[in-house]
mmCIF file of the protein (N, C-alpha, C, O) and its ligand, coordinates in Angstrom:
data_MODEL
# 
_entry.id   MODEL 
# 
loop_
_entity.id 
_entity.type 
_entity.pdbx_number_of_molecules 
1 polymer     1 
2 non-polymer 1 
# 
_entity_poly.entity_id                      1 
_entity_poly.type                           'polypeptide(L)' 
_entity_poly.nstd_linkage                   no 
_entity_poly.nstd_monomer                   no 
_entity_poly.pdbx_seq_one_letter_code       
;(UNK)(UNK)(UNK)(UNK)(UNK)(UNK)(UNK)(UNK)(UNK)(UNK)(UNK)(UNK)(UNK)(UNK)(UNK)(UNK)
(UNK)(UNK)(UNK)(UNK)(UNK)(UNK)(UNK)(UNK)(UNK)(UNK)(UNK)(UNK)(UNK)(UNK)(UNK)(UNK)
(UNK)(UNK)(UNK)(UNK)(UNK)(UNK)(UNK)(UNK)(UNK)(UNK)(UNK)(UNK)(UNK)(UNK)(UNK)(UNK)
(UNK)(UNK)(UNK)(UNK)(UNK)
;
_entity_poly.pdbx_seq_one_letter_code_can   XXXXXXXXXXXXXXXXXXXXXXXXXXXXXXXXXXXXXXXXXXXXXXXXXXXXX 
_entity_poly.pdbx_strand_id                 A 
# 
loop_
_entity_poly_seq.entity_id 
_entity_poly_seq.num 
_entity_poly_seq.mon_id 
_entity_poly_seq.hetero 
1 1  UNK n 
1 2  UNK n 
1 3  UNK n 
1 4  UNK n 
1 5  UNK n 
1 6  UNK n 
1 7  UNK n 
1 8  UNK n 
1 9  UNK n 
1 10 UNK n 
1 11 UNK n 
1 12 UNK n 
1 13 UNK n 
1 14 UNK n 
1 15 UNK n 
1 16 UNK n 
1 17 UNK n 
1 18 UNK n 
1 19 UNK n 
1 20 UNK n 
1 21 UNK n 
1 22 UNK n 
1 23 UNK n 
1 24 UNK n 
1 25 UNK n 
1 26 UNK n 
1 27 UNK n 
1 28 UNK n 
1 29 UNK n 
1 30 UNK n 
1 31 UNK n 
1 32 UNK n 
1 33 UNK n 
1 34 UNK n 
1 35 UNK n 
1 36 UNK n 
1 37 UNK n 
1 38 UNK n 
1 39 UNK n 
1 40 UNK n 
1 41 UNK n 
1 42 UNK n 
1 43 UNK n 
1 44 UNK n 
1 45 UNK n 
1 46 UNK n 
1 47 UNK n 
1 48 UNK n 
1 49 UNK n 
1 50 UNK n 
1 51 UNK n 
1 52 UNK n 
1 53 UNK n 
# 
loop_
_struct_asym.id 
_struct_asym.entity_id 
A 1 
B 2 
# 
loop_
_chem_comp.id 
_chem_comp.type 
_chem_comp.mon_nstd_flag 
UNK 'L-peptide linking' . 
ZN  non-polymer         . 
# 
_pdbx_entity_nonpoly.entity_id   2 
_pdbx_entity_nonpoly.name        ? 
_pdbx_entity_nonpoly.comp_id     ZN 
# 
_pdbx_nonpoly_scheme.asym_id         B 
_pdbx_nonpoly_scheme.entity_id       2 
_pdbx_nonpoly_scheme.mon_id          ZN 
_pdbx_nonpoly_scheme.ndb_seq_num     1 
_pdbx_nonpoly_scheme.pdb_seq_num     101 
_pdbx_nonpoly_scheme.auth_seq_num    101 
_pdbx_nonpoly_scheme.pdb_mon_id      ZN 
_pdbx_nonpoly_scheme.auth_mon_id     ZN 
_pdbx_nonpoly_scheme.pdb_strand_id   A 
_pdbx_nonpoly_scheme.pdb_ins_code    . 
# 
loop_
_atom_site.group_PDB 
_atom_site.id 
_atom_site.type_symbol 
_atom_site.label_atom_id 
_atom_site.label_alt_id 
_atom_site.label_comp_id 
_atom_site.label_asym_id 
_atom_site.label_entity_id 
_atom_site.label_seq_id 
_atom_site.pdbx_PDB_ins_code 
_atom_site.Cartn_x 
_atom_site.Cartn_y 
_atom_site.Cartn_z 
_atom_site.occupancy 
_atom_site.B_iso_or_equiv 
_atom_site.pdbx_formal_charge 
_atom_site.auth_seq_id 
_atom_site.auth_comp_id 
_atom_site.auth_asym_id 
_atom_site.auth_atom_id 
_atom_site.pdbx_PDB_model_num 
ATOM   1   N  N  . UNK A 1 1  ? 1.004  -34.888 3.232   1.00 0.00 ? 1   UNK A N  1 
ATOM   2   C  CA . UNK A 1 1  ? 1.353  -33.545 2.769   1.00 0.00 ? 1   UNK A CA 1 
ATOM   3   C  C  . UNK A 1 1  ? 2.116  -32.764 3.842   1.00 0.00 ? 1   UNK A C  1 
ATOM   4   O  O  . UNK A 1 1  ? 1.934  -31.565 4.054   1.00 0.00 ? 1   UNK A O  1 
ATOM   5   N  N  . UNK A 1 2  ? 3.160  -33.696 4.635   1.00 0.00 ? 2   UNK A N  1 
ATOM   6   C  CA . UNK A 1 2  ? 3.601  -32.684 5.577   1.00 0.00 ? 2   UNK A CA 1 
ATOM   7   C  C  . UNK A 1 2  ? 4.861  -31.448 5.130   1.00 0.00 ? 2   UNK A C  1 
ATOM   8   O  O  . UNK A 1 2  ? 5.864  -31.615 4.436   1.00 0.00 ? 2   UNK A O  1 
ATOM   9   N  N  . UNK A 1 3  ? 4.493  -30.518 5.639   1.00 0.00 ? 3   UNK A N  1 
ATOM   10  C  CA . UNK A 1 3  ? 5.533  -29.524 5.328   1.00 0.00 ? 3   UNK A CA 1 
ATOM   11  C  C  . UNK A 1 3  ? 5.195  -28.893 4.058   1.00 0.00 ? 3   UNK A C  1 
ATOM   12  O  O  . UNK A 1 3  ? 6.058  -28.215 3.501   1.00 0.00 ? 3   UNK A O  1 
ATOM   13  N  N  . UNK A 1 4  ? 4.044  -29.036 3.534   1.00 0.00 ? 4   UNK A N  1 
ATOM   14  C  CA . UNK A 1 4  ? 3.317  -28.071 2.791   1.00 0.00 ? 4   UNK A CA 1 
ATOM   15  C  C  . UNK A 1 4  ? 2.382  -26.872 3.071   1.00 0.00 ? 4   UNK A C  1 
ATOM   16  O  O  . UNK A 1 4  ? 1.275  -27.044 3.581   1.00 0.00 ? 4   UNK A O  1 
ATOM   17  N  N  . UNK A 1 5  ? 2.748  -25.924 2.804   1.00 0.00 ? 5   UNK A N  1 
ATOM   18  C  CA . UNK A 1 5  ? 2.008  -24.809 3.146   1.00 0.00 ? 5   UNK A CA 1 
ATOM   19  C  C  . UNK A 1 5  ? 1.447  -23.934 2.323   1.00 0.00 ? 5   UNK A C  1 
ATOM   20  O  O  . UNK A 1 5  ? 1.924  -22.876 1.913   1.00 0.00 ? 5   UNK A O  1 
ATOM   21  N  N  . UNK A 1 6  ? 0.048  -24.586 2.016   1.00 0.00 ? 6   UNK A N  1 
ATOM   22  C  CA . UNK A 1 6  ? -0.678 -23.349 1.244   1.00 0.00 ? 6   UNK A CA 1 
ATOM   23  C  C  . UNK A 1 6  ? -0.869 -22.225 1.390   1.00 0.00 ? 6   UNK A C  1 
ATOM   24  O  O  . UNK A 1 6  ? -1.722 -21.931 2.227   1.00 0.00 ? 6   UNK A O  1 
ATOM   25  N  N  . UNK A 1 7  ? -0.300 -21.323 0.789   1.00 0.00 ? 7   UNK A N  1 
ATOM   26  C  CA . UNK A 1 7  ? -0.991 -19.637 1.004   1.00 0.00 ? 7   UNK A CA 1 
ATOM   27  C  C  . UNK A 1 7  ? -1.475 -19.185 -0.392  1.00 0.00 ? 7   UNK A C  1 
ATOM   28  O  O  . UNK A 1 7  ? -0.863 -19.007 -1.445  1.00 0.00 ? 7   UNK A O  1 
ATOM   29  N  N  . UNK A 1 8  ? -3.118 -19.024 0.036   1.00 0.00 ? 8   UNK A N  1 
ATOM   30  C  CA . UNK A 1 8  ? -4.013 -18.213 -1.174  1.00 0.00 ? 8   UNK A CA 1 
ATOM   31  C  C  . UNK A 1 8  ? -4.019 -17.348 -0.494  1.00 0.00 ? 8   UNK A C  1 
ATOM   32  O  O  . UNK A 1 8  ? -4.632 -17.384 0.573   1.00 0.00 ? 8   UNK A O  1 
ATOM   33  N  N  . UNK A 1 9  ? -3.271 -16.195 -0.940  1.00 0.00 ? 9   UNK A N  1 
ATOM   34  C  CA . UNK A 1 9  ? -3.633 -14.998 -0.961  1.00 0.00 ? 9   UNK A CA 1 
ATOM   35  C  C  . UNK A 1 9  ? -4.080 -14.179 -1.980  1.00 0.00 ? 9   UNK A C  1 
ATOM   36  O  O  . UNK A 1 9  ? -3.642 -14.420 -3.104  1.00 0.00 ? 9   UNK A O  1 
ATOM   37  N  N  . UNK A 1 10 ? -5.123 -12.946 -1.787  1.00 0.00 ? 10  UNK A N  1 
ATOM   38  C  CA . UNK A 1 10 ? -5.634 -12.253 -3.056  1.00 0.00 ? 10  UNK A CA 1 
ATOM   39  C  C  . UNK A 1 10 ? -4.435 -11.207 -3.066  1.00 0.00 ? 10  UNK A C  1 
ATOM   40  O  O  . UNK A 1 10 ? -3.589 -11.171 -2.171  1.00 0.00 ? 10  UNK A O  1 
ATOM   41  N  N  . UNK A 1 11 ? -4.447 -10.346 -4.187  1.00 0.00 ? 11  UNK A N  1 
ATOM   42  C  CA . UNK A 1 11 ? -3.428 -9.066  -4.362  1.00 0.00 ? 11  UNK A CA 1 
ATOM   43  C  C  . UNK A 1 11 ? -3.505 -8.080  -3.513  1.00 0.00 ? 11  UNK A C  1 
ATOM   44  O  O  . UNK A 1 11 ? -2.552 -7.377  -3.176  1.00 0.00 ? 11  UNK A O  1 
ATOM   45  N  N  . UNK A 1 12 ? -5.302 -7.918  -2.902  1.00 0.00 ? 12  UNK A N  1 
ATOM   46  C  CA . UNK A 1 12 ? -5.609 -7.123  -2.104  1.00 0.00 ? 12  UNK A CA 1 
ATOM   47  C  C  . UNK A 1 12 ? -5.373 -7.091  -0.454  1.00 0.00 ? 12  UNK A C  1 
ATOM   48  O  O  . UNK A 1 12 ? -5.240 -6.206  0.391   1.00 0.00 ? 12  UNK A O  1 
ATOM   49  N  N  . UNK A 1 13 ? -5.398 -8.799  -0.468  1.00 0.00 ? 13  UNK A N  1 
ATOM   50  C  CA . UNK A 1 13 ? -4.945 -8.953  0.640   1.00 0.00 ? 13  UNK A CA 1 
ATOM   51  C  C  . UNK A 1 13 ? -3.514 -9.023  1.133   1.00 0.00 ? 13  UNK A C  1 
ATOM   52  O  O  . UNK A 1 13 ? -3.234 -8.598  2.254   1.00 0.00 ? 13  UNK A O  1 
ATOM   53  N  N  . UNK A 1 14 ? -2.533 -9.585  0.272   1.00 0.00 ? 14  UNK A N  1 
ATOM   54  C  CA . UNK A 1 14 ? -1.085 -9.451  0.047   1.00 0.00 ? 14  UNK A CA 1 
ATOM   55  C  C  . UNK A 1 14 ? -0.871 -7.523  0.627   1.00 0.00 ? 14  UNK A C  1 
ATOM   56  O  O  . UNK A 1 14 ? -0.423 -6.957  1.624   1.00 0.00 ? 14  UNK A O  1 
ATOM   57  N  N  . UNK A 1 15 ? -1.294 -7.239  -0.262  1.00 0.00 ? 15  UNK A N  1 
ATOM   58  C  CA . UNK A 1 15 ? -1.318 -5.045  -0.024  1.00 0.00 ? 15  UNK A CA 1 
ATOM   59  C  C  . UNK A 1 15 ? -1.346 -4.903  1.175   1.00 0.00 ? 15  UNK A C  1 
ATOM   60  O  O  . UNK A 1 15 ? -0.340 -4.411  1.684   1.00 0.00 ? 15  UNK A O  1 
ATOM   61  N  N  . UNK A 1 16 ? -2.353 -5.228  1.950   1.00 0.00 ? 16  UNK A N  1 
ATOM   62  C  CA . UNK A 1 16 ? -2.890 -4.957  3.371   1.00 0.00 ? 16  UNK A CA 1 
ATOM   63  C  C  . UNK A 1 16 ? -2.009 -5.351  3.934   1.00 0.00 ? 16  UNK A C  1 
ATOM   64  O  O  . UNK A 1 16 ? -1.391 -4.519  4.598   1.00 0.00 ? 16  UNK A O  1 
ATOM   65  N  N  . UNK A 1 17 ? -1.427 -7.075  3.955   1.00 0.00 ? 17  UNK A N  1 
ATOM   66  C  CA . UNK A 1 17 ? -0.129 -6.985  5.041   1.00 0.00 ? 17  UNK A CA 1 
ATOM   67  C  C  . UNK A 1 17 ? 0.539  -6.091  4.758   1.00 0.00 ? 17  UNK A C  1 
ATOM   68  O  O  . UNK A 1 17 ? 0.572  -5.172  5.576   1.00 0.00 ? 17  UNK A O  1 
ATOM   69  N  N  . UNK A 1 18 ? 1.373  -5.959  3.473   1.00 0.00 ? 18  UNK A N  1 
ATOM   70  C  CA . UNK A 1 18 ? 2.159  -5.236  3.338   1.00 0.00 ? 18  UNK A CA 1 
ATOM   71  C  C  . UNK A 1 18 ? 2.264  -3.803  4.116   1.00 0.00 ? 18  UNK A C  1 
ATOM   72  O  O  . UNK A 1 18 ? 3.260  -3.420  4.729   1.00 0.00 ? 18  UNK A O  1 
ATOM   73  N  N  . UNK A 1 19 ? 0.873  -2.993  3.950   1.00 0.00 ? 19  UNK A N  1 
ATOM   74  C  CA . UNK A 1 19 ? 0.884  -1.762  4.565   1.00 0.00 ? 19  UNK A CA 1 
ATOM   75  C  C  . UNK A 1 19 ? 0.973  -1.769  6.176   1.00 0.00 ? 19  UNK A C  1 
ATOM   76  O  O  . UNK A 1 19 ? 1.420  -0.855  6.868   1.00 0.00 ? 19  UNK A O  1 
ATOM   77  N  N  . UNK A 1 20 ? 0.308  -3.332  6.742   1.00 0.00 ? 20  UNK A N  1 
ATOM   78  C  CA . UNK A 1 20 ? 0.479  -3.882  7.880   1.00 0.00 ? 20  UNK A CA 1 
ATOM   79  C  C  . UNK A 1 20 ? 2.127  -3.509  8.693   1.00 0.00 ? 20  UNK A C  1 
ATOM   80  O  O  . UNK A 1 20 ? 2.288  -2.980  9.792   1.00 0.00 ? 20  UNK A O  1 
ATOM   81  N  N  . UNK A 1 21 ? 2.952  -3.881  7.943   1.00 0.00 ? 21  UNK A N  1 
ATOM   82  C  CA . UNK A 1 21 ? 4.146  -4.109  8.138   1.00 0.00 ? 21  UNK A CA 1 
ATOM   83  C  C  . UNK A 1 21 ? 5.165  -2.705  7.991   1.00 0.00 ? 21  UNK A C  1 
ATOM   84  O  O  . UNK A 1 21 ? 6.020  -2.260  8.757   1.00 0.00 ? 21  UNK A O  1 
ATOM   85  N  N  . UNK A 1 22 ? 4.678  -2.237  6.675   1.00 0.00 ? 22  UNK A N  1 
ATOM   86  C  CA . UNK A 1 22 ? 5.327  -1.132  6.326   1.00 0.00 ? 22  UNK A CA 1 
ATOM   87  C  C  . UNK A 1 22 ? 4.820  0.087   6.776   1.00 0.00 ? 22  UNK A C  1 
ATOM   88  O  O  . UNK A 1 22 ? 5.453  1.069   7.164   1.00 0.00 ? 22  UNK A O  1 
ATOM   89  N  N  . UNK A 1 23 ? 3.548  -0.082  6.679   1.00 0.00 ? 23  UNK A N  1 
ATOM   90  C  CA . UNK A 1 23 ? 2.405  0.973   7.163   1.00 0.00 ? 23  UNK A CA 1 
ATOM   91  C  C  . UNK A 1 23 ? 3.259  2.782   6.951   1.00 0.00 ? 23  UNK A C  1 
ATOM   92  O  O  . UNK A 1 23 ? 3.202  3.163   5.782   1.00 0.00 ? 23  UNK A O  1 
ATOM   93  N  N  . UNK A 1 24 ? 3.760  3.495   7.645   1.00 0.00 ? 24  UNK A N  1 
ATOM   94  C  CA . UNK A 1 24 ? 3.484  4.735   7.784   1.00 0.00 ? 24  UNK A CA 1 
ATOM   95  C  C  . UNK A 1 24 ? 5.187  4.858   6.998   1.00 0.00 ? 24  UNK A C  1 
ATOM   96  O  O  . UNK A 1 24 ? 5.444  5.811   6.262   1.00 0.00 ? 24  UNK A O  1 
ATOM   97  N  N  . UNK A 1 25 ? 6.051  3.944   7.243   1.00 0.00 ? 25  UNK A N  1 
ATOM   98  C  CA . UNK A 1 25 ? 7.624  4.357   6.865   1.00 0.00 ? 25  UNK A CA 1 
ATOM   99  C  C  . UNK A 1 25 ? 7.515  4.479   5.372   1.00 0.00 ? 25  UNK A C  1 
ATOM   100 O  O  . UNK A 1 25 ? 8.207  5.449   5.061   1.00 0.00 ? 25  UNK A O  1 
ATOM   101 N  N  . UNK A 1 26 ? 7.075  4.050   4.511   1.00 0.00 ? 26  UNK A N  1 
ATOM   102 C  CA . UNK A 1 26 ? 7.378  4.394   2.700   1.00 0.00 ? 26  UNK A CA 1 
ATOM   103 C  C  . UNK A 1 26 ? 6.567  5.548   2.424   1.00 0.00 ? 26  UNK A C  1 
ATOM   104 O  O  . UNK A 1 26 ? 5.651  5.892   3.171   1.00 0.00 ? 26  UNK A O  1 
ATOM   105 N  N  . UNK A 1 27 ? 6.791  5.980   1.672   1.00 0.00 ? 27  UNK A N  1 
ATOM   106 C  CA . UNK A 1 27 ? 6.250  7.068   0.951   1.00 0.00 ? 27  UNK A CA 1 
ATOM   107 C  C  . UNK A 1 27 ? 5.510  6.983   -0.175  1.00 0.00 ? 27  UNK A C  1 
ATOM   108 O  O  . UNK A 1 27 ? 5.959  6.440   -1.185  1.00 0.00 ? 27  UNK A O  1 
ATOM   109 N  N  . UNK A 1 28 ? 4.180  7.564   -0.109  1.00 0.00 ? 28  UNK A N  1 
ATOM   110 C  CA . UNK A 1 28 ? 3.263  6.287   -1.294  1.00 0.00 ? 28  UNK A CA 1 
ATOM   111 C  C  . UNK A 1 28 ? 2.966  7.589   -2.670  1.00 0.00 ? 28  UNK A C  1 
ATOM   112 O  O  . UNK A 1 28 ? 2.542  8.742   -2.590  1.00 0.00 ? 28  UNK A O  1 
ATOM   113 N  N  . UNK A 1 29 ? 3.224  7.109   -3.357  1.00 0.00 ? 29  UNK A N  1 
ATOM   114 C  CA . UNK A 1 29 ? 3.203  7.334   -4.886  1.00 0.00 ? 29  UNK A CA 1 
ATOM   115 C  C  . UNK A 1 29 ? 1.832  7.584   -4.981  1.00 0.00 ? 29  UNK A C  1 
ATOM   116 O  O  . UNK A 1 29 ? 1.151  6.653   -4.552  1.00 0.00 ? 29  UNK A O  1 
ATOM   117 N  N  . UNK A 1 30 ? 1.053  8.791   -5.514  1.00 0.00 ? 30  UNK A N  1 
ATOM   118 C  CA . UNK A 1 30 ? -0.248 8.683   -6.427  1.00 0.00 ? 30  UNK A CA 1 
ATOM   119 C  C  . UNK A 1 30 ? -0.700 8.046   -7.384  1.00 0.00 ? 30  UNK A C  1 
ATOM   120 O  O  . UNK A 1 30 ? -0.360 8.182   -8.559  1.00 0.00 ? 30  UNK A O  1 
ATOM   121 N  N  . UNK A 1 31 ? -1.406 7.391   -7.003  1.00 0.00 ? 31  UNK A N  1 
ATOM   122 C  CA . UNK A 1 31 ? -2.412 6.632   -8.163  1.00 0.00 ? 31  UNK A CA 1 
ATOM   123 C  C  . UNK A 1 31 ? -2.809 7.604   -8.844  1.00 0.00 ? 31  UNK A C  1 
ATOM   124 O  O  . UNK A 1 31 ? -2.978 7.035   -9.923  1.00 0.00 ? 31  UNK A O  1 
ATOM   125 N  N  . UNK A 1 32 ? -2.993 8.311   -8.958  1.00 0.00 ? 32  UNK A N  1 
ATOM   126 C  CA . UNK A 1 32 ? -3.320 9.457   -10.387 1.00 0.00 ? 32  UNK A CA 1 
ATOM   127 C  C  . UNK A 1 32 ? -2.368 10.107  -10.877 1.00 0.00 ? 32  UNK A C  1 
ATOM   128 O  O  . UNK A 1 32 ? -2.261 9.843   -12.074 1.00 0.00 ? 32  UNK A O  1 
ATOM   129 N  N  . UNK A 1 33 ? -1.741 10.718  -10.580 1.00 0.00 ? 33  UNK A N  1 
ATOM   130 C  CA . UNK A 1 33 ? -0.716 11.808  -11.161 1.00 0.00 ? 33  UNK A CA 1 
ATOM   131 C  C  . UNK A 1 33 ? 1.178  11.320  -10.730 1.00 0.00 ? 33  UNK A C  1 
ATOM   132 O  O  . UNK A 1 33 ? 2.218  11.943  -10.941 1.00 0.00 ? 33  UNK A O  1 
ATOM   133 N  N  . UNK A 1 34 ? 0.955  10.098  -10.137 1.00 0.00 ? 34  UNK A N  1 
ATOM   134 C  CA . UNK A 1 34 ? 2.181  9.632   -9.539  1.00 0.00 ? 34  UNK A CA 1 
ATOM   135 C  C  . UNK A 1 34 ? 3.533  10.750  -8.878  1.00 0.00 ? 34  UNK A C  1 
ATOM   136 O  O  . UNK A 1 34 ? 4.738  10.841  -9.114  1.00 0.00 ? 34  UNK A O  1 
ATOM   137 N  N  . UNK A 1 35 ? 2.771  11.325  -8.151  1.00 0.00 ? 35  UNK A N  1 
ATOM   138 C  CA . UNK A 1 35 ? 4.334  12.199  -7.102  1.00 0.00 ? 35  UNK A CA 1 
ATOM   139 C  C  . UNK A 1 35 ? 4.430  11.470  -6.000  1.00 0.00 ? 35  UNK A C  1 
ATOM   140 O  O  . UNK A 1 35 ? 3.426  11.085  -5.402  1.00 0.00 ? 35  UNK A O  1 
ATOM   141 N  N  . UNK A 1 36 ? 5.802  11.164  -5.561  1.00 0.00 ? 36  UNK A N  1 
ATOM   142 C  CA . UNK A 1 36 ? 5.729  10.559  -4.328  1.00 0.00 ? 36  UNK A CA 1 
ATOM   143 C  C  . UNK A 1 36 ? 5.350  11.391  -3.438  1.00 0.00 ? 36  UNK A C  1 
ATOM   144 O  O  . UNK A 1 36 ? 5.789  12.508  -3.712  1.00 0.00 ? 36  UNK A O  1 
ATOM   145 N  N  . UNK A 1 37 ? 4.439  11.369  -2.031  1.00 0.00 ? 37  UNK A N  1 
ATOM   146 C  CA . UNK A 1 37 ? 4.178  11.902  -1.328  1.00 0.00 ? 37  UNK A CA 1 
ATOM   147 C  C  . UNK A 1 37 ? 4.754  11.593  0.105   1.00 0.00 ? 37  UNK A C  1 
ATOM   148 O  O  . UNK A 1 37 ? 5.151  10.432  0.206   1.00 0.00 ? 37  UNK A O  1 
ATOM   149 N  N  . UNK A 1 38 ? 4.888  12.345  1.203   1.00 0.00 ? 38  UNK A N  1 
ATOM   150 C  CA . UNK A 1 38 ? 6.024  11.483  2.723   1.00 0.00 ? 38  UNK A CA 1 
ATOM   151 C  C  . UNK A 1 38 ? 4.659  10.119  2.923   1.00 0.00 ? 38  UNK A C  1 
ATOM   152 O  O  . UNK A 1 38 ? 3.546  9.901   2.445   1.00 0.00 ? 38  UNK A O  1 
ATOM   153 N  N  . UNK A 1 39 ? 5.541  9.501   3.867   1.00 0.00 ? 39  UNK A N  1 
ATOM   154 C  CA . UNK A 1 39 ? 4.686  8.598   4.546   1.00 0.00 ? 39  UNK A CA 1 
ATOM   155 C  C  . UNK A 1 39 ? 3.860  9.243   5.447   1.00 0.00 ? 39  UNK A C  1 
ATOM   156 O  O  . UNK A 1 39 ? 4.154  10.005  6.367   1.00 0.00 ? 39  UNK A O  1 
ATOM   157 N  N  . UNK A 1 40 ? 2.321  8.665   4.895   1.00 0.00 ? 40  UNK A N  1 
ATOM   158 C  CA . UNK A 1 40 ? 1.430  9.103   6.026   1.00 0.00 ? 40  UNK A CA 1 
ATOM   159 C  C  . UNK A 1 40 ? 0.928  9.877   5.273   1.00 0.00 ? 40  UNK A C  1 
ATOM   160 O  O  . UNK A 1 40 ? -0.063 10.159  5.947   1.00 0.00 ? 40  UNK A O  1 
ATOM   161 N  N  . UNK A 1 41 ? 0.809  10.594  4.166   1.00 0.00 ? 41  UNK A N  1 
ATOM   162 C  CA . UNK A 1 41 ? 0.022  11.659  3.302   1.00 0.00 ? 41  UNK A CA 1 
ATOM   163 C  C  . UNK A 1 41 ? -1.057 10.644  3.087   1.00 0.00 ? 41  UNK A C  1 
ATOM   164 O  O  . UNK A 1 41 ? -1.043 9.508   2.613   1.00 0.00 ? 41  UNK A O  1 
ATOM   165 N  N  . UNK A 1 42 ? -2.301 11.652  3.743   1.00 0.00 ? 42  UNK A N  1 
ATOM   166 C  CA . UNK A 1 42 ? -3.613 11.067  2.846   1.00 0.00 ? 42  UNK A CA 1 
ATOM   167 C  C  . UNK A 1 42 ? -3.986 11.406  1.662   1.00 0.00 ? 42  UNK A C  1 
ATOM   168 O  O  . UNK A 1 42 ? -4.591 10.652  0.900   1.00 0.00 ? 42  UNK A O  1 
ATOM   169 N  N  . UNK A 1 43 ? -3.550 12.945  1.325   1.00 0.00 ? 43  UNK A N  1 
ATOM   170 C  CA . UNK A 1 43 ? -4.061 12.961  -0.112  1.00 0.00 ? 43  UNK A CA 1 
ATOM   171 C  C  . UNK A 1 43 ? -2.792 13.788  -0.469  1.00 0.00 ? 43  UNK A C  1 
ATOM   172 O  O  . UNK A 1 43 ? -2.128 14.390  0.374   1.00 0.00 ? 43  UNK A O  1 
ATOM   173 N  N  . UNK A 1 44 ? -2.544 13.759  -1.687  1.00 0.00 ? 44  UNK A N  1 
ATOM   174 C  CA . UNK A 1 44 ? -1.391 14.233  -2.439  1.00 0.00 ? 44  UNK A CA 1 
ATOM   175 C  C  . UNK A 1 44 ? -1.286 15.662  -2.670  1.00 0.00 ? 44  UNK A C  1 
ATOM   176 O  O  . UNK A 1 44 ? -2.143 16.542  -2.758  1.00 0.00 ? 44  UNK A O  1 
ATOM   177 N  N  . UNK A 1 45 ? -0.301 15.668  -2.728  1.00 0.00 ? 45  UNK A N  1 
ATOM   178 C  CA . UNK A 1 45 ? 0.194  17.104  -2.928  1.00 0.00 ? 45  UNK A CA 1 
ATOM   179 C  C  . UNK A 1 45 ? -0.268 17.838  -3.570  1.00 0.00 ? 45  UNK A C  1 
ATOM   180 O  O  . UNK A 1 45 ? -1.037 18.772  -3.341  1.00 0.00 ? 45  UNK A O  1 
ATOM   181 N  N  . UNK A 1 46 ? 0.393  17.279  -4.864  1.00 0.00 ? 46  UNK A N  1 
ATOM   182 C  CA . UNK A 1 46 ? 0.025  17.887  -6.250  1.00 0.00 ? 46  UNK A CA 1 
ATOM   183 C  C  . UNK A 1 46 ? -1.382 18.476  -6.508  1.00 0.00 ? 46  UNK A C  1 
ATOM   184 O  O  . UNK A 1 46 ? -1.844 19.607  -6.662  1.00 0.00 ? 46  UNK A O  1 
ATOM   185 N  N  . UNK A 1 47 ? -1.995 16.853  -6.480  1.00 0.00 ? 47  UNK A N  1 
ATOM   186 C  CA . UNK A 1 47 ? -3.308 16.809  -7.219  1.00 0.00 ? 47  UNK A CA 1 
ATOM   187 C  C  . UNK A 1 47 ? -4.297 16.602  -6.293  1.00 0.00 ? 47  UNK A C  1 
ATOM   188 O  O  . UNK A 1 47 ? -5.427 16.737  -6.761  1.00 0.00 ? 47  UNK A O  1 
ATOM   189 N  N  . UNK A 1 48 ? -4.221 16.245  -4.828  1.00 0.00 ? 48  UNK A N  1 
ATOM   190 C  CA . UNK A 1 48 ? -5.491 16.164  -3.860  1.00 0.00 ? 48  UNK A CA 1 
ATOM   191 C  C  . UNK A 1 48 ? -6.095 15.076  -3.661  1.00 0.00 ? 48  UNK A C  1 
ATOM   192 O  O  . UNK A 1 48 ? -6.761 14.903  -2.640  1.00 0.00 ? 48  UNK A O  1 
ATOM   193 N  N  . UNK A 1 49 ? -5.911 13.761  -5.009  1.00 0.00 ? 49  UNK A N  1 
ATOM   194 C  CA . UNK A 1 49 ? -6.212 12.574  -4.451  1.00 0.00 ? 49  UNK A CA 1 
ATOM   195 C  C  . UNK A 1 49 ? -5.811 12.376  -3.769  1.00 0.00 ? 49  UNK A C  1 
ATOM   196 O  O  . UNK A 1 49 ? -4.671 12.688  -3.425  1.00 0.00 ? 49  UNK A O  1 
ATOM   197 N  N  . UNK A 1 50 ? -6.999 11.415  -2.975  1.00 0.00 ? 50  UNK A N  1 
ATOM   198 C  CA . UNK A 1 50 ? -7.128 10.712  -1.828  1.00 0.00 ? 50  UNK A CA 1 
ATOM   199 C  C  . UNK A 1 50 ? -6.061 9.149   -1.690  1.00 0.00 ? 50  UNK A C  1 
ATOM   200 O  O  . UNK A 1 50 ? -6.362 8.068   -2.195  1.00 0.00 ? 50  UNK A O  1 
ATOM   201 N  N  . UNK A 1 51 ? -5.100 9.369   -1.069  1.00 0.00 ? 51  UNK A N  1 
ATOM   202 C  CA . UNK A 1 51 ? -4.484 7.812   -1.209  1.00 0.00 ? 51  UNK A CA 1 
ATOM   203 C  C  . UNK A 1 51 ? -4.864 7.274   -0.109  1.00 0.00 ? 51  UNK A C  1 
ATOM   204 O  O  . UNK A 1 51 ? -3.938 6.533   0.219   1.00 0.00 ? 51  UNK A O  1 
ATOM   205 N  N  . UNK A 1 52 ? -5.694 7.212   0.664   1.00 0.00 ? 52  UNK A N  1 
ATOM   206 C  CA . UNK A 1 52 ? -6.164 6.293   1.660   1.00 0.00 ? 52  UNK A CA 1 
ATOM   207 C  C  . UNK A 1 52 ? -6.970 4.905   1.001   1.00 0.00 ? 52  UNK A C  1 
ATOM   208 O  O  . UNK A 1 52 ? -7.366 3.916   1.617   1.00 0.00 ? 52  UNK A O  1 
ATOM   209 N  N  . UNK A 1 53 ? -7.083 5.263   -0.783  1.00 0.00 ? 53  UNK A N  1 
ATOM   210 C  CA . UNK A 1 53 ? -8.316 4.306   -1.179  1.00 0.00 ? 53  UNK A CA 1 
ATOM   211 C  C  . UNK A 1 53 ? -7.080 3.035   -0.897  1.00 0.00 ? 53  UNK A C  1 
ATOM   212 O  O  . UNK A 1 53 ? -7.372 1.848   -1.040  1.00 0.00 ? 53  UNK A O  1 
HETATM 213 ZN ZN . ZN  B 2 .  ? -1.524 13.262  -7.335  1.00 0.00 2 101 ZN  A ZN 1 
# 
């Protein structure tokens, strides 16, 4: 099996690099009420959810 490379990754864990990588530069969208908020907002503007979940 040379030169095969398994990657199981979960969705959750895929996310985490991602934020790994991207971490503070994008600007993250609410999971509840969807406004984009700057990078680095813990809780949203609008509506006050928490996007750290
Ligand atoms: Zn919101």
């Amino acid at each position: 099996m040379a030169g095969e490379l398994k990657v199981d990754l979960t969705d959750e864990q895929i996310k985490e690099i991602v934020e790994d990588v991207y971490g503070e530069t994008k600007p993250k969208f609410c999971p509840k009420c969807g406004v984009k908020n700057p990078a680095g907002a813990k809780h949203c503007k609008k509506c006050g959810e928490n996007l750290l979940k």
